[in-house]
Backbone as a ProteinNet text record, in pm:
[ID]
protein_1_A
[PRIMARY]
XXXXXXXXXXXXXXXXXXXXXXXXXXXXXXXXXXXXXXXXXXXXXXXXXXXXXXXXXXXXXXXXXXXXXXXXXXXXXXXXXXXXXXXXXXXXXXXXXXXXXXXXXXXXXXXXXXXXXXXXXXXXXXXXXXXXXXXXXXXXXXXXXXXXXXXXXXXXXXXXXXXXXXXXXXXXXXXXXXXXXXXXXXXXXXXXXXXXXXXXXXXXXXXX
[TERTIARY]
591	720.9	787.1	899.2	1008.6	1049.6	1014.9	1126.3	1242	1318.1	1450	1470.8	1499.1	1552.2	1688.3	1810.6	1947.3	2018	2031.5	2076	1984	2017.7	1926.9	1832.4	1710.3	1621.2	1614.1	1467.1	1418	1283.1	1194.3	1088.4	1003.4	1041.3	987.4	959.4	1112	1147.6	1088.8	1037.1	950.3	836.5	733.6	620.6	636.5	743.8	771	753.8	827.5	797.8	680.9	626.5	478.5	337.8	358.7	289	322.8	473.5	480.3	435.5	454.2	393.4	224.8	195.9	4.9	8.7	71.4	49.2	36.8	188.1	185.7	81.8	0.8	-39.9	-183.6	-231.4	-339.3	-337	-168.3	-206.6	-241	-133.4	-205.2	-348.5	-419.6	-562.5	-655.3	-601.8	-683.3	-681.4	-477.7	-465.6	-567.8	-618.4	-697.1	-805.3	-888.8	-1018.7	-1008	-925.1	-948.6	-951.7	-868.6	-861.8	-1004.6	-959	-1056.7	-1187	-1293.1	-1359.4	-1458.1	-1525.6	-1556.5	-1674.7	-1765.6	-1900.7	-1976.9	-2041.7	-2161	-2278.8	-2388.2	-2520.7	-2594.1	-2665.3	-2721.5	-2626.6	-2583.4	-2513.3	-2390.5	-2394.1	-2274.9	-2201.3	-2134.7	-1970.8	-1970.4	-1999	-1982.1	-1877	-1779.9	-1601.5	-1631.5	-1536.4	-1552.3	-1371.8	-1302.8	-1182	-1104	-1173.7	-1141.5	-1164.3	-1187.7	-1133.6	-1260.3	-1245	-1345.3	-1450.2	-1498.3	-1576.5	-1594.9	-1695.7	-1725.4	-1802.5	-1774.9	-1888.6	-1900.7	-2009.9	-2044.6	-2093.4	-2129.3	-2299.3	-2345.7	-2357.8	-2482.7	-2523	-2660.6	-2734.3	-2859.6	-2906.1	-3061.7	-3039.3	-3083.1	-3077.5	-3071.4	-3107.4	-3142.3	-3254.7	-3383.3	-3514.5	-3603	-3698.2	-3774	-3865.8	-3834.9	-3917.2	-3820.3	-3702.1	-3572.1	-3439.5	-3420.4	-3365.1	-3242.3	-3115.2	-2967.1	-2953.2	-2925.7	-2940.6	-2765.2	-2751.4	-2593.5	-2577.9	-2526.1	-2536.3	-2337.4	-2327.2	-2235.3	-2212.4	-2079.4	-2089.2	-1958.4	-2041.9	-1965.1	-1912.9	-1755.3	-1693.9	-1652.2	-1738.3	-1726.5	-1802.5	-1822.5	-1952.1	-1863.7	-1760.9	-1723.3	-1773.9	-1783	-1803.4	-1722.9	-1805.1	-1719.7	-1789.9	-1724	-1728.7	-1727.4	-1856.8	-1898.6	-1858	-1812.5	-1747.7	-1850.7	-1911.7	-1979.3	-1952.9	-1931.7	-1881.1	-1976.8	-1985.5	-2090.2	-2001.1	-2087.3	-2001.7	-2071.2	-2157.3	-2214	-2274.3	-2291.4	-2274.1	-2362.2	-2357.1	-2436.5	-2545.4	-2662.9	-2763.3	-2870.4	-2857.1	-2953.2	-3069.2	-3209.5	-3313.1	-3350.8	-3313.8	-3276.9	-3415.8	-3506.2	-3589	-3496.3	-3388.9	-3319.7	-3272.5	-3259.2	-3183.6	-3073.3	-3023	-2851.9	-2775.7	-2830.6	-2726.8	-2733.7	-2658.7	-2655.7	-2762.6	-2874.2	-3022.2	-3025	-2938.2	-2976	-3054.4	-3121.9	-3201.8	-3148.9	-3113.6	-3029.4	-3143	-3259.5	-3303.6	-3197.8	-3162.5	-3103.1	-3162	-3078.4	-3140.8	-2989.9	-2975.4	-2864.3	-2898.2	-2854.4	-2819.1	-2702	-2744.1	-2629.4	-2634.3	-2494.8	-2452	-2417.8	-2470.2	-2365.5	-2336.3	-2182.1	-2068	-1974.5	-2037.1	-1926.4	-1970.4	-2017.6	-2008.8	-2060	-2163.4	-2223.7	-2369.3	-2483.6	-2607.1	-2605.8	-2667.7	-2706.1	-2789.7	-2853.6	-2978.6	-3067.4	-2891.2	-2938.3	-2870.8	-2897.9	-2807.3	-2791.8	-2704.8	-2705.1	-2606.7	-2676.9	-2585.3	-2583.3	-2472.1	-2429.8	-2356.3	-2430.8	-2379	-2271.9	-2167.4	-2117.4	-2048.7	-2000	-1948.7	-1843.9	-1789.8	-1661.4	-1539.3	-1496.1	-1487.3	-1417.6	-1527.5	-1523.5	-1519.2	-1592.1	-1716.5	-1836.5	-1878.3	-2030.7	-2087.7	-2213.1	-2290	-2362.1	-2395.3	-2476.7	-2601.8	-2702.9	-2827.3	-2787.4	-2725.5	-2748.2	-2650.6	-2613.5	-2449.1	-2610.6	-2751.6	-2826.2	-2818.3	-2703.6	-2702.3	-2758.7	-2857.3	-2931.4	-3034.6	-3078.3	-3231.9	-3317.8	-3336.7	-3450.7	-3499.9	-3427.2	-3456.2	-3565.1	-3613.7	-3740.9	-3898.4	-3871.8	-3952.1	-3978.3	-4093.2	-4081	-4134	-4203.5	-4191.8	-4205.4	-4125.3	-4124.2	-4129.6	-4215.1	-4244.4	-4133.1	-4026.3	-3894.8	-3817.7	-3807.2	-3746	-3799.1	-3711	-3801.7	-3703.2	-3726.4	-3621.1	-3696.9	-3675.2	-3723.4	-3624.5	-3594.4	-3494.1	-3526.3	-3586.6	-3589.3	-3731.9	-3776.8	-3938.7	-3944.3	-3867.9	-3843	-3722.9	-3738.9	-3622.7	-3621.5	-3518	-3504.9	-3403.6	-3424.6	-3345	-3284.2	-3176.5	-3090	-3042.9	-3023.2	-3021.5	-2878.5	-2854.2	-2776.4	-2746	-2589.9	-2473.1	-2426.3	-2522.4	-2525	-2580.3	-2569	-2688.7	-2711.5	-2781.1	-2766	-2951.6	-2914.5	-3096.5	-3031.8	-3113.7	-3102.3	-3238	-3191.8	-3239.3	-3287.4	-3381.7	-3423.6	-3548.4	-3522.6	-3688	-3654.2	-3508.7	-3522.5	-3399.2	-3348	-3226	-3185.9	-3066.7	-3006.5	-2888.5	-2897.9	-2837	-2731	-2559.3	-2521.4	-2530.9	-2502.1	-2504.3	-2631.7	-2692.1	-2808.6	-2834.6	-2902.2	-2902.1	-3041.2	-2975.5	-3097.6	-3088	-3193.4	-3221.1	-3267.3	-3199.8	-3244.7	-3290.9	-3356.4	-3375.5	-3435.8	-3379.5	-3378.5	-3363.9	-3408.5	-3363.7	-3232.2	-3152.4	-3045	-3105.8	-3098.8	-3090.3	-2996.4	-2963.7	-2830.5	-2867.7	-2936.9	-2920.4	-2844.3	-2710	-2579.5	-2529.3	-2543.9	-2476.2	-2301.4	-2237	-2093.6	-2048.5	-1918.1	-1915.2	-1843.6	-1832.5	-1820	-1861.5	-1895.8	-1965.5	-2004.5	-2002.2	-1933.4	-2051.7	-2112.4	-2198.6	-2149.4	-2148	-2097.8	-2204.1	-2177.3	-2236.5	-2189.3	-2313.9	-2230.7	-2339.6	-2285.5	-2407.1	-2359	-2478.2	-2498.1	-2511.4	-2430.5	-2413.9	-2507.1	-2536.9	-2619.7	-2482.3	-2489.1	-2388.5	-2409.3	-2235.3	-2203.8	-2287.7
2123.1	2134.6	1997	2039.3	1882.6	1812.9	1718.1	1675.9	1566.7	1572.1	1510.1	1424.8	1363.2	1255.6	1202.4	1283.5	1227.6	1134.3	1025.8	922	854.2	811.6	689.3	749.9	695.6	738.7	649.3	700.8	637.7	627.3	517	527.9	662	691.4	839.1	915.7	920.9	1002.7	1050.4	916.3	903.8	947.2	896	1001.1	1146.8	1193.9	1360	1410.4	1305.3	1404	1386.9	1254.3	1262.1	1336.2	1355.7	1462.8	1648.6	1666.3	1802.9	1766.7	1697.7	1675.8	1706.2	1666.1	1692.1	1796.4	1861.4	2015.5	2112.3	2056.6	2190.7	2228.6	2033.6	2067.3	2136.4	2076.4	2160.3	2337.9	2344.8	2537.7	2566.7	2468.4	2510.9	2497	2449.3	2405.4	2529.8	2546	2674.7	2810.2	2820.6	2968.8	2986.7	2850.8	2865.6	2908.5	2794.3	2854.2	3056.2	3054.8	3196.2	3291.8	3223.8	3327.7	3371.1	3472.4	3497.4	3362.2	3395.6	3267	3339.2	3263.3	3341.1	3170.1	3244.1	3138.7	3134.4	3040.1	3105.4	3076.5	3140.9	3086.9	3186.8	3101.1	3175.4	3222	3320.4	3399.3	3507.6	3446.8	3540.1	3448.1	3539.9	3436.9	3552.5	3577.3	3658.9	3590.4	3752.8	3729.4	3822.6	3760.3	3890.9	3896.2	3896.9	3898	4040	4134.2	4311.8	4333.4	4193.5	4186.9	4232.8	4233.1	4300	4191.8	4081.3	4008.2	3879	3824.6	3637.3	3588.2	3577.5	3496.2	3381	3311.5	3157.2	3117.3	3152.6	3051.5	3101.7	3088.8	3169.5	3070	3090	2954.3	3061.2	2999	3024.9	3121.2	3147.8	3144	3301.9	3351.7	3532.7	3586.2	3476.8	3543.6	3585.2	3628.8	3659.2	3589.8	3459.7	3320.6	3235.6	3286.9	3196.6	3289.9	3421.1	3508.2	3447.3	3537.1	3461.2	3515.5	3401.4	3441.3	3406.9	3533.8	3568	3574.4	3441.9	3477.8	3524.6	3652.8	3671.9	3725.6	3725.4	3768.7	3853.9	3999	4105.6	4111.6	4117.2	4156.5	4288.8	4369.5	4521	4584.7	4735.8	4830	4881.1	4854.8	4976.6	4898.7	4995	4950.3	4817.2	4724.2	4647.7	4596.8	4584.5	4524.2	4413.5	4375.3	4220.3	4251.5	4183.6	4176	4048.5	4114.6	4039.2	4009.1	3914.5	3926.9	3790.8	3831.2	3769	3627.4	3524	3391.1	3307.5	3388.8	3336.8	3452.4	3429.8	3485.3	3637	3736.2	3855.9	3869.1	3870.3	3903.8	4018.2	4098.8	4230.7	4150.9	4177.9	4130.6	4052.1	3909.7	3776.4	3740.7	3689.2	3546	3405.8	3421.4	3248.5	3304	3220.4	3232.2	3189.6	3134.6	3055.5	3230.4	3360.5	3410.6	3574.6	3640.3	3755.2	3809.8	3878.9	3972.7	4099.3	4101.7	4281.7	4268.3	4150.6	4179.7	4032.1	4130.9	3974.2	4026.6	3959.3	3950.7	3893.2	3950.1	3898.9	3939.9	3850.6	3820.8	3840.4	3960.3	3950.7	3870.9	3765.2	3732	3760	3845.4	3933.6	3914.1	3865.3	3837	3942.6	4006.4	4108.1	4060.8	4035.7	3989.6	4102.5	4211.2	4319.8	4349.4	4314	4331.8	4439	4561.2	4674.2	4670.7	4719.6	4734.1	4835.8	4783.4	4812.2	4911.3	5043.9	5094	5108	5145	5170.2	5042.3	5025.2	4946.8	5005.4	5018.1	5101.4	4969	4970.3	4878.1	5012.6	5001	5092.5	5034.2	5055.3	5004.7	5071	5007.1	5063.9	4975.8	5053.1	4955.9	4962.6	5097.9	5122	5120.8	5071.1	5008.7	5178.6	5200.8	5311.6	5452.7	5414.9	5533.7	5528.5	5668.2	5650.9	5647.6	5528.4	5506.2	5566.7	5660.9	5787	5735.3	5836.7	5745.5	5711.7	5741.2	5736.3	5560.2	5491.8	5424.1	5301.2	5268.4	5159.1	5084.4	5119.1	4990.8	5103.8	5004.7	5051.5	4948.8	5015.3	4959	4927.5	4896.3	4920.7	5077.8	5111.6	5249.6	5311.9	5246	5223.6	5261.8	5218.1	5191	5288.7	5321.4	5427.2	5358.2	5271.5	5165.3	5037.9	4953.5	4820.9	4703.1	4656	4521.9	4417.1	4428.6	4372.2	4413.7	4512.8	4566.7	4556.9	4463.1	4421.6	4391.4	4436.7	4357	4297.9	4192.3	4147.8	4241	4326.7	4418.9	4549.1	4586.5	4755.4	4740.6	4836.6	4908.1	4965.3	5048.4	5159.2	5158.2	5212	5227.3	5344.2	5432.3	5497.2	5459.2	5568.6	5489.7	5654.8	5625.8	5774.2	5678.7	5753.5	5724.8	5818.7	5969.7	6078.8	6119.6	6143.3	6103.2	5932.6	5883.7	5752.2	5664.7	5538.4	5393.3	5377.5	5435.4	5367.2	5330.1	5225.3	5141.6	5207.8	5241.2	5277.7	5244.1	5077	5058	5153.7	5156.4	5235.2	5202.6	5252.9	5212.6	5061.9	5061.3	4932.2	4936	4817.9	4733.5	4620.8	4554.2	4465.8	4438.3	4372.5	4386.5	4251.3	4256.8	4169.4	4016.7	3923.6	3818.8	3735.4	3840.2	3871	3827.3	3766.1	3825.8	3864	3951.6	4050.5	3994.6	3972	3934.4	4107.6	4092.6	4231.1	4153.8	4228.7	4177.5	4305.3	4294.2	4388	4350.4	4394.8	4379.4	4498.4	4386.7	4492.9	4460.8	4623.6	4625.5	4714.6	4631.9	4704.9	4677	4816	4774.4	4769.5	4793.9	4802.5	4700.4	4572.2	4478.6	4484.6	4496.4	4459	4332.2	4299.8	4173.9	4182.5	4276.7	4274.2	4409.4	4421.7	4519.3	4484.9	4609.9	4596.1	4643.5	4534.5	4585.8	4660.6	4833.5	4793.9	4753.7	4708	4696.3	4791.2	4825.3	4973	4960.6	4901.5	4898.7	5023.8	5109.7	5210.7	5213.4	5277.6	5211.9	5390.5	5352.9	5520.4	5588.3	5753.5	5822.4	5858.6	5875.6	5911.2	6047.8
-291.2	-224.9	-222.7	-239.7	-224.9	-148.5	-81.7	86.7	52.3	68.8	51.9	164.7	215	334.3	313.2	344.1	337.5	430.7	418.6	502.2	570.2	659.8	727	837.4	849.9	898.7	990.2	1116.4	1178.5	1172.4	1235.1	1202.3	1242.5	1364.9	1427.5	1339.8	1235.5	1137.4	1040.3	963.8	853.3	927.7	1046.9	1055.8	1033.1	1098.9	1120.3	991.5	929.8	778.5	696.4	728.3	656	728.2	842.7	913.6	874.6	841.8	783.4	676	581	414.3	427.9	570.5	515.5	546.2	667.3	709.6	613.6	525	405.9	338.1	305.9	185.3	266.5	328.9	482.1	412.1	465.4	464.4	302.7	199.9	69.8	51.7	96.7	62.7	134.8	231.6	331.2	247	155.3	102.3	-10.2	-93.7	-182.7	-169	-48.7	10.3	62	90.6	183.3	32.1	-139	-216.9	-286.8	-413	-468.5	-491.3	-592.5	-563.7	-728.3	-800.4	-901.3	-962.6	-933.5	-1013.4	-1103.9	-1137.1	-1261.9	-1203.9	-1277.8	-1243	-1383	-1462.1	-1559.7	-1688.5	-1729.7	-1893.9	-1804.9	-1690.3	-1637	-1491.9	-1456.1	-1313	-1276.4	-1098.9	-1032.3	-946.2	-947.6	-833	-749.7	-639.1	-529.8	-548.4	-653.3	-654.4	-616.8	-579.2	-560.8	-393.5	-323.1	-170.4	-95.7	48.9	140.8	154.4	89.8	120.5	40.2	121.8	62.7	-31.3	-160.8	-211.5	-146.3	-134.1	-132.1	-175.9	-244.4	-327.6	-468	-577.9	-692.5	-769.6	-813.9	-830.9	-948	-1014	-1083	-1202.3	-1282.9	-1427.1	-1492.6	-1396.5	-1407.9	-1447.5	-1461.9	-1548.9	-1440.5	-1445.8	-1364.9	-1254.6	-1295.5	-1238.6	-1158.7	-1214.3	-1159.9	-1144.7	-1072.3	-1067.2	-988.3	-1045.1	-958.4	-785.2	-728.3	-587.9	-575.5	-553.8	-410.3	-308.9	-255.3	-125.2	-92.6	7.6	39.3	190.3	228	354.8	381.9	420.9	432.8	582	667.5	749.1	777.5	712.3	793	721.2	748.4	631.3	591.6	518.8	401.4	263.9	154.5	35.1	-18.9	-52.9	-150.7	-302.3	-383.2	-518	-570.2	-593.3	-687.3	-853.2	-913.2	-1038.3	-1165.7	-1230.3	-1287.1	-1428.4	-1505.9	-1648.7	-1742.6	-1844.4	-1921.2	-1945.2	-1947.5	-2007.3	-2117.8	-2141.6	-2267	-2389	-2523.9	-2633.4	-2552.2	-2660.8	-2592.2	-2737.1	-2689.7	-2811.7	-2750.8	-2720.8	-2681.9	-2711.3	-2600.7	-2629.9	-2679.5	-2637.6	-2717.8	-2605.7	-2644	-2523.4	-2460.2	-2518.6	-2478.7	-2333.3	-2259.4	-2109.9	-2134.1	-2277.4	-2294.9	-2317.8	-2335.5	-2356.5	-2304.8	-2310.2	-2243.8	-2322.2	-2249.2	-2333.3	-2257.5	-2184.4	-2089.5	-1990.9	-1970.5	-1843.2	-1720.4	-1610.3	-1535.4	-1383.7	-1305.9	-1225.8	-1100.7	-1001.8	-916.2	-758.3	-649.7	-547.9	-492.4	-378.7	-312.7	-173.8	-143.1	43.5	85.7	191.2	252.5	386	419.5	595.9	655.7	767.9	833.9	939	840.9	970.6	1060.2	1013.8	1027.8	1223.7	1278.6	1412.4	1427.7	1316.2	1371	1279.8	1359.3	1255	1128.3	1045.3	926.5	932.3	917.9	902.8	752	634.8	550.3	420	286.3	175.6	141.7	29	-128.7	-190.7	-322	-431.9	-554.6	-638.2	-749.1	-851	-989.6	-1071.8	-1152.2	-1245.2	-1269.3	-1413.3	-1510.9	-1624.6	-1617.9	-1558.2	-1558.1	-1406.5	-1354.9	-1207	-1194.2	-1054	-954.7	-1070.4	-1141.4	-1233.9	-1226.3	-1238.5	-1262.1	-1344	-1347.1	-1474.5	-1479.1	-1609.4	-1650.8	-1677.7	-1694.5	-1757.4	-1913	-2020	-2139.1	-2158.2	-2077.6	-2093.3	-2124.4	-2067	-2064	-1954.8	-1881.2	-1759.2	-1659.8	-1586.2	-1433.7	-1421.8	-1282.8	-1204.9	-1275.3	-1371.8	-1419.2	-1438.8	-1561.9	-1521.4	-1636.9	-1704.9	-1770.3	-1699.8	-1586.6	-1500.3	-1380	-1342.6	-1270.3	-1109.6	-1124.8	-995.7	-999.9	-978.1	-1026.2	-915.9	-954.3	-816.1	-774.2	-880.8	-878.6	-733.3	-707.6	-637.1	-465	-409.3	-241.8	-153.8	-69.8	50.5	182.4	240	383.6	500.5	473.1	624.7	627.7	475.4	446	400.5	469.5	442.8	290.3	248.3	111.5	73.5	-65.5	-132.8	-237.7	-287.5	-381.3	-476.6	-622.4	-723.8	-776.3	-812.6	-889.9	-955	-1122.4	-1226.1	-1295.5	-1234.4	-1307.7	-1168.9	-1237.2	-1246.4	-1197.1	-1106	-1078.1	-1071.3	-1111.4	-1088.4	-987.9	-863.3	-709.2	-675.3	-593.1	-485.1	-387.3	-302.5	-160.9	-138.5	-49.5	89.4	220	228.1	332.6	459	614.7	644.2	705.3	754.2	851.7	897.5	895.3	987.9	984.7	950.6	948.3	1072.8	1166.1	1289.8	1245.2	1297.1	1333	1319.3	1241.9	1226	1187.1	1089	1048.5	871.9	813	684.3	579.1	550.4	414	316.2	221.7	138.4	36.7	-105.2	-151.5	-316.2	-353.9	-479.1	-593.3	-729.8	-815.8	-951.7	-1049.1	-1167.7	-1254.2	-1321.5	-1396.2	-1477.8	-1570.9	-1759.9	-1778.9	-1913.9	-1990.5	-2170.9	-2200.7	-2317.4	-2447.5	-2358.9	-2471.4	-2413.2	-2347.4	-2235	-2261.2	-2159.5	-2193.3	-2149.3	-2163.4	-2116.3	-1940.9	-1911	-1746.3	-1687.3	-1611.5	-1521.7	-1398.3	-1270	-1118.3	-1041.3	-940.5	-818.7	-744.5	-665.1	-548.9	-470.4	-327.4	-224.3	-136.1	-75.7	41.6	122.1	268.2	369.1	493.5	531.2	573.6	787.6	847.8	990.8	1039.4	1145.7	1237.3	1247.7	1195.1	1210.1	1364.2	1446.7	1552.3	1575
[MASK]
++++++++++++++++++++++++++++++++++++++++++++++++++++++++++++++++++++++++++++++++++++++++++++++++++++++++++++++++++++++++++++++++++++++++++++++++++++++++++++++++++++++++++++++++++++++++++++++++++++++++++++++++

């Protein structure tokens, strides 16, 4: 923004206006922080650019020894959408960690800021935003696998996996209370990988 100063000033003057000059730039700096936010960690950049919640953090490589940890923080239980897109070459079943191979190990940390307990999770994958991923499309849980040690949470006792008509974990067998956070962890495979494809997150409150 521009400030102009026509005619003669006073010294008062000149503070007033170099005190609004930081203010502005203050609120510009806050509108950025509060916007979308979009990172890398590993052969992919996770956004929370589709609203409802916070990324802060993603870090570690996606392999099984060094799986990507998200930490985010959700302000209410309705569903929201992590946005994930490949940022490096795609080679199906490649051993290198430099490039997309179909298999991304991840680690959700999850805040509940939403002011009500948690009983249940569900995360759902999807290639196609707010479609369901079929079994034949390659992307899911690990769906190879009929029980996999990948799959753990510190808040939830159990979990189930649906595959047809949808990719969904369901968390089950505990509680996540209030200003609290869960740690979930799982493996994705995709063995047609695309170059973007959508978590949801959907945390589950005790029906009335």
């Amino acid at each position: 923004m521009r400030h102009r100063l026509l005619g003669r000033v006073s010294a008062f003057s000149v503070v007033g206006a170099v005190a609004l000059l930081l203010a502005t730039s203050g609120a510009g700096a806050d509108s950025e922080t509060d916007g979308p936010r979009i990172l890398e960690a590993g052969a992919y950049s996770f956004s929370d650019e589709l609203g409802g919640f916070h990324l802060t953090s993603a870090s570690g490589s996606g392999t099984r020894d060094d799986p990507v940890v998200i930490t985010q923080e959700l302000n209410s239980s309705s569903p929201v959408t992590l946005v994930i897109r490949a940022i490096r070459p795609i080679r199906p079943f490649s051993n290198s960690e430099e490039v997309v191979n179909g298999f991304l190990y991840l680690r959700s940390e999850i805040l509940n800021n939403s002011g009500q307990a948690w009983i249940e999770f569900e995360f759902e994958l999807q290639e196609l935003l707010q479609k369901p991923s079929v079994f034949g499309d390659g992307l899911s849980f690990d769906q190879r696998q009929s029980n996999t040690p990948s799959i753990k949470s510190d808040s939830f006792a159990e979990f189930s996996r649906d595959f047809e008509p949808y990719d969904r974990l369901l968390f089950q067998n505990g509680r996540l209370d209030p200003l609290k956070t869960g740690s979930f962890s799982f493996l994705v495979t995709d063995f047609t990988p695309r170059p973007k494809f959508f978590l949801v997150l959907d945390p589950r409150i005790p029906s009335s």
